[in-house]
PyMOL Python script that loads the backbone (N, CA, C, O; Angstrom):
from pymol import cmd

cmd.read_pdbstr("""\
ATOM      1  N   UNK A   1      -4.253-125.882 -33.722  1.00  0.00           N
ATOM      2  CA  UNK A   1      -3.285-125.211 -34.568  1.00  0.00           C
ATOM      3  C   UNK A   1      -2.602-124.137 -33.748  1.00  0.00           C
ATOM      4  O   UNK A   1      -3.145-123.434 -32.896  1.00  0.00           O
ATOM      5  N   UNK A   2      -1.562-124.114 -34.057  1.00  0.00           N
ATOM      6  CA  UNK A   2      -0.661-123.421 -33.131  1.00  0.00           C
ATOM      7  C   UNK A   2       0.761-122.388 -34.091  1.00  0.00           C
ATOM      8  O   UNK A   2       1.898-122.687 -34.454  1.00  0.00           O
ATOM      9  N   UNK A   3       0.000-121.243 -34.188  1.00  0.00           N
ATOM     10  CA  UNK A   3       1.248-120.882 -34.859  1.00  0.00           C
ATOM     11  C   UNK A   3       2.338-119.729 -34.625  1.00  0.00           C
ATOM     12  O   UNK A   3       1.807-118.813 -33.997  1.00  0.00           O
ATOM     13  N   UNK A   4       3.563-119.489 -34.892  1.00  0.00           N
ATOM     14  CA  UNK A   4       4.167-118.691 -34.385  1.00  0.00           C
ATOM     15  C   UNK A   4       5.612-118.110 -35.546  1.00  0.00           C
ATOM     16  O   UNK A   4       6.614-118.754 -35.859  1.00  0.00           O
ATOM     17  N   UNK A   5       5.233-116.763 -35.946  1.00  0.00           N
ATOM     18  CA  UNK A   5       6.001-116.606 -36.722  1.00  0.00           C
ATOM     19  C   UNK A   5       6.339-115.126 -36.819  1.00  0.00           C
ATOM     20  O   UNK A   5       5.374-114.363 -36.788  1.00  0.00           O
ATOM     21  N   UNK A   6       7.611-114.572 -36.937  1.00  0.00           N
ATOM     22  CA  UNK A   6       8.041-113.060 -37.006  1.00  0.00           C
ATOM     23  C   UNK A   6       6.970-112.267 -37.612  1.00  0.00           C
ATOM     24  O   UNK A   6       6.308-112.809 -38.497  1.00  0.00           O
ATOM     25  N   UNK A   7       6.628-110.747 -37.178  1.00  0.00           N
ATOM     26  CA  UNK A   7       5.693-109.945 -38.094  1.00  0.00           C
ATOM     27  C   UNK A   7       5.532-109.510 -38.753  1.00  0.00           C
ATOM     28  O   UNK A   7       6.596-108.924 -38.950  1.00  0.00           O
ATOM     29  N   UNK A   8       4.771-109.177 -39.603  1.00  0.00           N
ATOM     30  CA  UNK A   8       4.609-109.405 -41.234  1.00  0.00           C
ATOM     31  C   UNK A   8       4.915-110.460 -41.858  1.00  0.00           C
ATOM     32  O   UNK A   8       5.735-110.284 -42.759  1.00  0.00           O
ATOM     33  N   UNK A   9       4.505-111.632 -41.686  1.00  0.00           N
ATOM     34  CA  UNK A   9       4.523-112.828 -42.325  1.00  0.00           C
ATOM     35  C   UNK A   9       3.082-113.537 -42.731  1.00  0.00           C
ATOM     36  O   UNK A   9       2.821-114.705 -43.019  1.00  0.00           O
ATOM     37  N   UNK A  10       2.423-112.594 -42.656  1.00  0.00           N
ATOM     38  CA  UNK A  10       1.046-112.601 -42.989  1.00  0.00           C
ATOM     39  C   UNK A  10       0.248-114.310 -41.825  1.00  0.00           C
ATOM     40  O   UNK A  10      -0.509-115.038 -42.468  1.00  0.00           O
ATOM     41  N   UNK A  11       0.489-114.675 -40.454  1.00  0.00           N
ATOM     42  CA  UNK A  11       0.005-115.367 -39.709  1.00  0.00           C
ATOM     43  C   UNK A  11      -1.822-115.195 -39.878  1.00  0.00           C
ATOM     44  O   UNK A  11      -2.599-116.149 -39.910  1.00  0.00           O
ATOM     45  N   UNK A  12      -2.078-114.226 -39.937  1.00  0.00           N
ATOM     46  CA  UNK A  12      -3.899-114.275 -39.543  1.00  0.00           C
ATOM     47  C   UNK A  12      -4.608-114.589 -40.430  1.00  0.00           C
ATOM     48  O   UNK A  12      -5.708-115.041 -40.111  1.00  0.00           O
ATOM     49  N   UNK A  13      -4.237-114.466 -41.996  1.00  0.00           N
ATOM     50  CA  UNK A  13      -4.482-115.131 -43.186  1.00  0.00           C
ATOM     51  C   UNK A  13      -4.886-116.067 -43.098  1.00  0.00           C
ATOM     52  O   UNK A  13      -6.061-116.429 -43.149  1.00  0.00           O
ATOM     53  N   UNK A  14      -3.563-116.865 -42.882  1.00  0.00           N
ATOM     54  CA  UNK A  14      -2.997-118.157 -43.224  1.00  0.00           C
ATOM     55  C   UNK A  14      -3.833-118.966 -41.844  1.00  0.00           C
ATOM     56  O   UNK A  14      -4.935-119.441 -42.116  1.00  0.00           O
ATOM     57  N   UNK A  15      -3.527-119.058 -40.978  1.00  0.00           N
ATOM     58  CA  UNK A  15      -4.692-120.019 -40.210  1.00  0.00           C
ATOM     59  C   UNK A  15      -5.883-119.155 -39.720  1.00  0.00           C
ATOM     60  O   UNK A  15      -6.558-119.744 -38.875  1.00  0.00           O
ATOM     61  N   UNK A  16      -6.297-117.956 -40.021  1.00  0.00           N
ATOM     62  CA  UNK A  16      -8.319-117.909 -40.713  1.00  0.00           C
ATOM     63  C   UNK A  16      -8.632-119.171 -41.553  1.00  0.00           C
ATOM     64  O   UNK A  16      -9.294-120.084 -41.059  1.00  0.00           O
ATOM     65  N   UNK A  17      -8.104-119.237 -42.969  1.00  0.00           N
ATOM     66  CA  UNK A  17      -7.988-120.133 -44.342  1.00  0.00           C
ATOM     67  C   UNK A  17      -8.535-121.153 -43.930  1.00  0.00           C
ATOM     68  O   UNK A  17      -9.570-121.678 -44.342  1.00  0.00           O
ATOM     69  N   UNK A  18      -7.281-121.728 -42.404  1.00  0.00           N
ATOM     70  CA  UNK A  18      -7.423-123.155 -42.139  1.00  0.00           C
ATOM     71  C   UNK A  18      -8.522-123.369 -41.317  1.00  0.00           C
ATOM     72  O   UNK A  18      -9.128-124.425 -41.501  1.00  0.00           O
ATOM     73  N   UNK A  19      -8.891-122.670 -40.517  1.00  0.00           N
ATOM     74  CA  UNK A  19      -9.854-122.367 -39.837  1.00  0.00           C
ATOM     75  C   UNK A  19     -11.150-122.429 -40.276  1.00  0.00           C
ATOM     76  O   UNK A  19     -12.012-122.902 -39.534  1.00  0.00           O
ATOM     77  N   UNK A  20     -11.447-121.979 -41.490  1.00  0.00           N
ATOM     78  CA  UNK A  20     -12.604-121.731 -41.881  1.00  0.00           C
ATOM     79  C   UNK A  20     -13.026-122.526 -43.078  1.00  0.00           C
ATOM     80  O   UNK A  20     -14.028-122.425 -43.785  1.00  0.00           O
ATOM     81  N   UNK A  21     -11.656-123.622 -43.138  1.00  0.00           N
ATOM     82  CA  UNK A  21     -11.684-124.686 -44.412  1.00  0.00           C
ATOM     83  C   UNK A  21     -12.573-126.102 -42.927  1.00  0.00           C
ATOM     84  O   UNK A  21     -13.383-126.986 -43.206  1.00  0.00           O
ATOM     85  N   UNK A  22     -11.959-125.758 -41.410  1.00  0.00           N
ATOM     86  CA  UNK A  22     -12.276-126.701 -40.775  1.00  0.00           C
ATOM     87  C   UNK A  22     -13.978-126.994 -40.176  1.00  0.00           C
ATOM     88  O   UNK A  22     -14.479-128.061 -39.823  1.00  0.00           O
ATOM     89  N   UNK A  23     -14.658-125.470 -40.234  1.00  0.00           N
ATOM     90  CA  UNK A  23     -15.602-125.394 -39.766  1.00  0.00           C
ATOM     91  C   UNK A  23     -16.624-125.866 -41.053  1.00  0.00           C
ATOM     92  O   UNK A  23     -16.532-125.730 -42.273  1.00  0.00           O
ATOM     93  N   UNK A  24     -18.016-126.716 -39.833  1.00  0.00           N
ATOM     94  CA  UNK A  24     -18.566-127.033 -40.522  1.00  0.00           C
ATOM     95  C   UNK A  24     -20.199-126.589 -40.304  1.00  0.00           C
ATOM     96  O   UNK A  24     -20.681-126.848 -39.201  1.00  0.00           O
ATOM     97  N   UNK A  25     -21.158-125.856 -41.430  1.00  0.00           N
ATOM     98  CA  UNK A  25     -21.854-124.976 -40.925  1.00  0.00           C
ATOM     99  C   UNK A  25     -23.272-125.968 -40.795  1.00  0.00           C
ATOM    100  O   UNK A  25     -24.390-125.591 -40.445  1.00  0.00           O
ATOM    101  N   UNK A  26     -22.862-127.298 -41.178  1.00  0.00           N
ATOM    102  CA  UNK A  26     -24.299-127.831 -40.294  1.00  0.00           C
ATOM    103  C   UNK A  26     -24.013-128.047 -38.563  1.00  0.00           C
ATOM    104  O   UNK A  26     -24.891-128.583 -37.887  1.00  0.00           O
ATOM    105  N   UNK A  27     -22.879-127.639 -38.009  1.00  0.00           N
ATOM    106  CA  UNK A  27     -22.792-127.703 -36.562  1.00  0.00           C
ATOM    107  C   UNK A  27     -22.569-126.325 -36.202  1.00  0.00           C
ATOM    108  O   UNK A  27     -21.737-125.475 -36.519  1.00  0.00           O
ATOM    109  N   UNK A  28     -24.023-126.390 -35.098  1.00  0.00           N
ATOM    110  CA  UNK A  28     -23.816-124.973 -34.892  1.00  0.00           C
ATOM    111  C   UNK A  28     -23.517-124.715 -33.304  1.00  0.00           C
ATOM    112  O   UNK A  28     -24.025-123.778 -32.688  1.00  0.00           O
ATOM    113  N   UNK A  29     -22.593-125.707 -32.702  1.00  0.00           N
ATOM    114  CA  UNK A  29     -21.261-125.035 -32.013  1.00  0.00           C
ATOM    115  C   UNK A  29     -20.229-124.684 -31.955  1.00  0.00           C
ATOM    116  O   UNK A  29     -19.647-124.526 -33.028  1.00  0.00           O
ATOM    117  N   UNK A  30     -19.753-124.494 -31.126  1.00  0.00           N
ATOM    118  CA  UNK A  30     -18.589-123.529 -31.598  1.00  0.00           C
ATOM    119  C   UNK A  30     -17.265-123.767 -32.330  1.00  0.00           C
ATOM    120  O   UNK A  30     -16.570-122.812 -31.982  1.00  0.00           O
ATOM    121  N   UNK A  31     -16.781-124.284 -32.889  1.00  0.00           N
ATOM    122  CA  UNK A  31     -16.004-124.860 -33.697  1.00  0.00           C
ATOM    123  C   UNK A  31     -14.481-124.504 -33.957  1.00  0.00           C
ATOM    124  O   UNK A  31     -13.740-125.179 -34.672  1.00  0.00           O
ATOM    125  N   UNK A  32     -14.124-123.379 -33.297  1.00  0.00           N
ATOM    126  CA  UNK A  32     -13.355-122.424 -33.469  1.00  0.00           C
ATOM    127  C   UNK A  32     -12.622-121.314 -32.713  1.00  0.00           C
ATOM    128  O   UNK A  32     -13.177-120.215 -32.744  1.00  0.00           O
ATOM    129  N   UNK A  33     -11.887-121.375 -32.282  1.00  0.00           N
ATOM    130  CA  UNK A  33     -11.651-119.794 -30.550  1.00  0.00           C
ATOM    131  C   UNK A  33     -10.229-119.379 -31.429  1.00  0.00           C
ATOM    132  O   UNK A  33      -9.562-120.382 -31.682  1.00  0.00           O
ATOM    133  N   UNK A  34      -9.886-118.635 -31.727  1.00  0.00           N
ATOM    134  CA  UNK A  34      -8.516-117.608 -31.994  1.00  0.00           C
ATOM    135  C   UNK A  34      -8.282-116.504 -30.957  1.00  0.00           C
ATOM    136  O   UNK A  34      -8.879-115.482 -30.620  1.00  0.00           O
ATOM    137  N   UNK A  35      -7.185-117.127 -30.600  1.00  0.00           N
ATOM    138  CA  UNK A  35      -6.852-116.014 -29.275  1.00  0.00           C
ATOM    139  C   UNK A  35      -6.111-114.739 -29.868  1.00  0.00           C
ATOM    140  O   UNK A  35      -6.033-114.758 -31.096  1.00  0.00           O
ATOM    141  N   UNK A  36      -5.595-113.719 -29.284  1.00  0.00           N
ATOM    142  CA  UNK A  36      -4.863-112.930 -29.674  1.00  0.00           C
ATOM    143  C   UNK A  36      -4.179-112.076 -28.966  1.00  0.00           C
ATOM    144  O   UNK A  36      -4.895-111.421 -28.208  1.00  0.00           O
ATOM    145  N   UNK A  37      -2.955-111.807 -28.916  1.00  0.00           N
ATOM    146  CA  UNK A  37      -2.462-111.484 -27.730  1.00  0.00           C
ATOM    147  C   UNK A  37      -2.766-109.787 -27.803  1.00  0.00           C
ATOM    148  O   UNK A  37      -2.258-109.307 -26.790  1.00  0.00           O
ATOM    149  N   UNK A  38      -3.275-108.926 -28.462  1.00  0.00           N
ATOM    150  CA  UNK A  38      -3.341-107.674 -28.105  1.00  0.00           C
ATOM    151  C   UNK A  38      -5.033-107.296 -28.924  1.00  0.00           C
ATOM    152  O   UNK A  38      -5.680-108.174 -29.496  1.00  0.00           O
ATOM    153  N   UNK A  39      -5.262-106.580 -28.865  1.00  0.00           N
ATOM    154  CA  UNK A  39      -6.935-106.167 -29.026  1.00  0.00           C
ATOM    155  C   UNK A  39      -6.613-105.344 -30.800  1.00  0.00           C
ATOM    156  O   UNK A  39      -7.560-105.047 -31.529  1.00  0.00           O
ATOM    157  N   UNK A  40      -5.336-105.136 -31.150  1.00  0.00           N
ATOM    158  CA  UNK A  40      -5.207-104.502 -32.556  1.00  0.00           C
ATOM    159  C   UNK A  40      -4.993-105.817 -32.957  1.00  0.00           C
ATOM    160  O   UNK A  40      -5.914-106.474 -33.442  1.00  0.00           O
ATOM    161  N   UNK A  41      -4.295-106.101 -32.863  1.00  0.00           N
ATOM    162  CA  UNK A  41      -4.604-107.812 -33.840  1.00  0.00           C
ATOM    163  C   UNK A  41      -5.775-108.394 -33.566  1.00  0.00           C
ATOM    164  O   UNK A  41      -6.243-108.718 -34.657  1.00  0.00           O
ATOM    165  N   UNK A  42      -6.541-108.720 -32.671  1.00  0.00           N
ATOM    166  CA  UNK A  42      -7.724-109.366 -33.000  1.00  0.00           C
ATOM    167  C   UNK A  42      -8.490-108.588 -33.943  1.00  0.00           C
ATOM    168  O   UNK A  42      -9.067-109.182 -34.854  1.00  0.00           O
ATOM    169  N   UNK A  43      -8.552-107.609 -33.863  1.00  0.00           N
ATOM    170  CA  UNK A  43      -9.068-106.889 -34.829  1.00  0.00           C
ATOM    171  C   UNK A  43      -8.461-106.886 -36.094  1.00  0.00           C
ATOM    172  O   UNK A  43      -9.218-106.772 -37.058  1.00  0.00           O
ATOM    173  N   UNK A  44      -7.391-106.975 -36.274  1.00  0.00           N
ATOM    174  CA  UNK A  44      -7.016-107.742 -37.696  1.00  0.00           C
ATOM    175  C   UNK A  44      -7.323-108.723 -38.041  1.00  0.00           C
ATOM    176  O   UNK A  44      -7.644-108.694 -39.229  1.00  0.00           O
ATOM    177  N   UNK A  45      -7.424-109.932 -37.465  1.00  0.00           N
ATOM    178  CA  UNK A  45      -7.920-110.964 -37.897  1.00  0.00           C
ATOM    179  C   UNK A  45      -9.318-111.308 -38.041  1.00  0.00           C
ATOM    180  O   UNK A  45      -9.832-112.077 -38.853  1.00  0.00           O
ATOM    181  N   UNK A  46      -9.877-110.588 -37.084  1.00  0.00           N
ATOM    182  CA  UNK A  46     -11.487-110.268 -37.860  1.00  0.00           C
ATOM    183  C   UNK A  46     -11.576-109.524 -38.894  1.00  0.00           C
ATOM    184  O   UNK A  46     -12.457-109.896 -39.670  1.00  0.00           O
ATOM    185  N   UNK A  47     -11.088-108.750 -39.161  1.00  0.00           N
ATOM    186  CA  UNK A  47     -10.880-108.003 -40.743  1.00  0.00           C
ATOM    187  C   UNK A  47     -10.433-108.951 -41.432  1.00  0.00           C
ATOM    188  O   UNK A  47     -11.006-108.901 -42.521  1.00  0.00           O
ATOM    189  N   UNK A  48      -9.570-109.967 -41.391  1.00  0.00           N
ATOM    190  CA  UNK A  48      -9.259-110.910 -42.690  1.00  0.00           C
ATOM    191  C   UNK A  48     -10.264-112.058 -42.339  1.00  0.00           C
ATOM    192  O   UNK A  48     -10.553-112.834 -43.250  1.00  0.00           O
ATOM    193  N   UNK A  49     -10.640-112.178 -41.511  1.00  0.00           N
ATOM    194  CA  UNK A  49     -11.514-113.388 -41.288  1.00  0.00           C
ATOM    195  C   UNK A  49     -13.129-112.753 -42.305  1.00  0.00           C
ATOM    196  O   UNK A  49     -13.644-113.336 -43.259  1.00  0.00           O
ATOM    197  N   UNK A  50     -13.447-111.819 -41.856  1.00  0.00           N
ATOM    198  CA  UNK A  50     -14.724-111.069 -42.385  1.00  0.00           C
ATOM    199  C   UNK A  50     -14.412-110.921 -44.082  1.00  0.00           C
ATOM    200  O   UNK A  50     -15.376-110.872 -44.847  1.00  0.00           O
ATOM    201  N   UNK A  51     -13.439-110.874 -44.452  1.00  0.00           N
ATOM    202  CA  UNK A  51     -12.549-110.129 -45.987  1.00  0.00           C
ATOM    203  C   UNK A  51     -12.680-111.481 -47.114  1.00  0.00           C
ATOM    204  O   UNK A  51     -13.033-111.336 -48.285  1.00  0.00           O
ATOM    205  N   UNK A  52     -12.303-112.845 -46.461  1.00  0.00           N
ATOM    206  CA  UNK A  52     -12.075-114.307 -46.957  1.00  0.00           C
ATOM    207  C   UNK A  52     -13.613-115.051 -46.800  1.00  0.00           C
ATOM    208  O   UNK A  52     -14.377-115.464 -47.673  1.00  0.00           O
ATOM    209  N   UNK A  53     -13.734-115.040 -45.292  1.00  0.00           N
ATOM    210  CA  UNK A  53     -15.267-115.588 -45.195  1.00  0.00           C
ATOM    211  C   UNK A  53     -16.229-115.836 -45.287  1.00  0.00           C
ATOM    212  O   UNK A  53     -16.767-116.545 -44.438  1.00  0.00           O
TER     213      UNK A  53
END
""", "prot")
cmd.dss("prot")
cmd.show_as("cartoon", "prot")
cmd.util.cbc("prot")
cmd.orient("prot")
């Protein structure tokens, strides 16, 4: 998944959602990598990832 969209368009939401609709918790490797291009957004998206999850 690959996404790319102006800011404030709520992006980290929206594929966490998909992300965490894909993982499956009888496999316990890794299933999942979200990159982020600056260290305040990853940290947003662990806040919505942690918030939904």
């Amino acid at each position: 998944l690959i996404v790319k969209a102006k800011s404030g368009t709520g992006k980290p939401a929206v594929f966490s959602v998909i992300a965490l609709e894909m993982i499956d918790l009888a496999n316990t490797s890794v299933q999942a990598i979200i990159l982020a291009p600056t260290r305040e957004i990853a940290i947003q998206i662990s806040e919505v990832i942690k918030a939904i999850g």
